[in-house]
C-alpha positions, 0 to 999 in steps of 0.5 A: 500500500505504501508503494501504490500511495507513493506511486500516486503521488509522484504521479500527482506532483508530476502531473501538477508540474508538468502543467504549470511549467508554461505558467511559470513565468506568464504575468497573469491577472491576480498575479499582476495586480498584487505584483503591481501594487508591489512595484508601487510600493517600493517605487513610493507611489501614492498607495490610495492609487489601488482603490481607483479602477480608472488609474490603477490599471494605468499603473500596470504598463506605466511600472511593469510594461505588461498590458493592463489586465487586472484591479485591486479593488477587494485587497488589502494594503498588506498585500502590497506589504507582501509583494515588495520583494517580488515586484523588485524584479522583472514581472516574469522572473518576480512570477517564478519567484512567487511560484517557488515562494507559493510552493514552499508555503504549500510544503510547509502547511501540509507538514504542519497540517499533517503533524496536527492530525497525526496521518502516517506515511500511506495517509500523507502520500496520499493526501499529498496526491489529493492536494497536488491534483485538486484542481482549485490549487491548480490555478491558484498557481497559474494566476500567482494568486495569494493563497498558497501562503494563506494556506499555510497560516490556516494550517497554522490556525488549526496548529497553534487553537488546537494546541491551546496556543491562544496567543499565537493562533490570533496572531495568525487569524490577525494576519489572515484577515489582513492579509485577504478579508479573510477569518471572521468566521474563526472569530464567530466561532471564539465567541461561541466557544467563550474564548475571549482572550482568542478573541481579544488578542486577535483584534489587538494583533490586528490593530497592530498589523494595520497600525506598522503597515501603515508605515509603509503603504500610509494610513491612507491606503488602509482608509481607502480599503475601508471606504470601498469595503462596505459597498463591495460587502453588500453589492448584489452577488454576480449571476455567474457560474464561474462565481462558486458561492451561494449568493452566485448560484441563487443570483443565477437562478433569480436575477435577470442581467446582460449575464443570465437572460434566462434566470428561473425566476426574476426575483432580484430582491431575494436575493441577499436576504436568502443569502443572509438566512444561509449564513445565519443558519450556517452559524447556527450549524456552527454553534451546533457542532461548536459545542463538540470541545474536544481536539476532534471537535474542534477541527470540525468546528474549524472546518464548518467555518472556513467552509462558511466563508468560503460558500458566503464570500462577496467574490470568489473564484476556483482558487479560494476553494484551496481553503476546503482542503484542510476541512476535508483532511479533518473530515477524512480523520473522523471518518478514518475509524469504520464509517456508514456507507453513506458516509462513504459515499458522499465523501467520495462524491463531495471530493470530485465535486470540489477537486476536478476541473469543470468548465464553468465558463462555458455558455451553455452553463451560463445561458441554459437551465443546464448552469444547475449543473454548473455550481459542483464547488457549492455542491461539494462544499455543502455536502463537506458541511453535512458530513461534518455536522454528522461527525460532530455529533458522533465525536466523544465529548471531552471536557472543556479546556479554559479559555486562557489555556496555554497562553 
């Protein structure tokens, strides 16, 4: 068995490789945004220049000479932070370098991720060859977007909670939210399970992230990034079928645009409230299975979070699905002892739902009643939701750690 699991993986990684070599050095949208912004800073261009859409694509060829082909509007400051380095060099050699720095976050994440849940070598060459061939992860590469090393400090999140290291888990959520918007669900979450201090420390360390940022992009950046975020947040979701969210599959079905011609009912204002009612029952699920305490139950707690963010993000493309695999490895440990038939099942169903490539954009998705079809990563990741709660309800409580444990 550990012949075949490492035989999958070489193929896996080889396959991943072989893929991505054209990609290596190809500026890309999403990789030249960030990269951009990179270059402004160390250029010390006026960084409130990110959140106009009229000059920031002119910024594009006026500092890298690629043509104009992305925007910044939805990032963060810190993302500038992180890209300085890179956007020293030319765009295609600061694109190769980005990939290497992107693979070695993905190396990392997945040792401490597997270290967490204690997989032996047949479970990590395995779940190695799951990783490298999932699709989401994929094209994160091609684009050079962010969430290779956003991978790595979710595994860190899990890591340093489950280990009662309180103040170096909000370090971590503190940089995840501004590093991408991303994490308020593990807050939602802290506050269900009474950890305060998570809590606390969290926004202390963000503060402080914003507050030395500040010194290099200006507080003024951040400011604009603040006024742009409340009508990105509450603008109506796109009726599109590339959009893999919740509020992207009941806008495809409800709202008529340029986009969807066709939708199966022209009820626009339903739209965001449905949307609304889904996360609220979704953080009821969250206090459902928040109240499983022990390790087991709290790696499940973690995974309904971050699957929550994920389905109920204003924007989102297949790469943010990179996310869901560390609650798919946390719902594989709790099935790893002898599961149902169903539960069998559906997890084999939920991983080709979220790892395969599907064409998304094609119109016979988009224009036809066949887009149904066409949401696999909404499907899969509210089948991961339910087989999660089903877990949890089945994981032997333990008593409760304090709050302040471990800090």
């Amino acid at each position: 068995m550990q012949w075949i699991a490492a035989g999958f993986m070489l193929v896996s990684t080889g396959f991943f490789a072989v893929r991505l070599i054209p990609y290596l050095e190809r500026p890309t949208g999403g990789f030249m945004g960030a990269f951009t912004a990179g270059r402004m800073l160390v250029t010390h261009q006026d960084m409130r220049i990110l959140y106009d859409t009229k000059r920031f694509p002119e910024m594009i060829p006026a500092l890298t000479g690629q043509p104009p082909m992305d925007v910044f509007v939805g990032n963060t400051p810190l993302l500038a932070v992180l890209l300085a380095p890179f956007a020293t060099l030319p765009a295609p050699a600061g694109k190769l370098a980005w990939e290497l720095f992107s693979l070695a976050c993905v190396v990392i994440a997945l040792l401490v991720i597997y270290g967490h849940f204690k997989f032996n070598f047949t479970e990590s060459t395995v779940m190695t060859a799951l990783v490298f061939g999932y699709n989401p992860l994929y094209v994160n590469f091609v684009y050079g977007q962010v969430y290779a090393p956003l991978f790595l400090i979710q595994a860190c999140v899990v890591r340093f909670w489950s280990e009662g290291r309180i103040l170096a888990a909000s370090v971590a959520i503190a940089l995840l939210v501004a590093l991408k918007g991303y994490g308020a669900l593990f807050l939602v979450l802290a506050l269900l399970r009474k950890e305060w201090l998570l809590v606390l420390y969290s926004l202390m360390g963000y503060l402080a992230v914003v507050a030395v940022s500040s010194l290099a992009v200006g507080l003024d950046a951040w400011v604009a990034y603040a006024s742009q975020l409340q009508p990105f947040l509450s603008s109506m979701p796109d009726p599109e079928t590339y959009q893999q969210t919740v509020g992207s599959f009941l806008a495809w079905i409800l709202l008529h645009d340029r986009w969807n011609a066709q939708p199966g009912f022209d009820s626009p204002l339903l739209v965001v409230p449905f949307v609304a009612a889904f996360l609220v029952a979704g953080i009821m699920l969250l206090y459902r299975v928040s109240r499983q305490s022990s390790r087991p139950g709290l790696d499940l707690s973690i995974g309904v979070a971050i699957i929550l963010g994920v389905l109920t993000a204003p924007r989102l493309y297949d790469y943010h699905y990179v996310f869901v695999l560390i609650p798919v490895m946390a719902c594989y440990r709790a099935l790893s002892d002898p599961a149902s038939r169903p539960e069998i099942i559906a997890f084999a169903v939920m991983l080709l739902l979220l790892s395969v490539k599907f064409p998304y954009y094609d119109q016979v998705f988009q224009r036809t009643w066949l887009g149904l079809a066409a949401f696999t990563r909404v499907y899969g990741g509210l089948i991961l939701l339910w087989l999660l709660y089903r877990l949890a309800r089945v994981t032997p409580q333990l008593t409760m750690q304090p709050s302040g444990a471990g800090t």
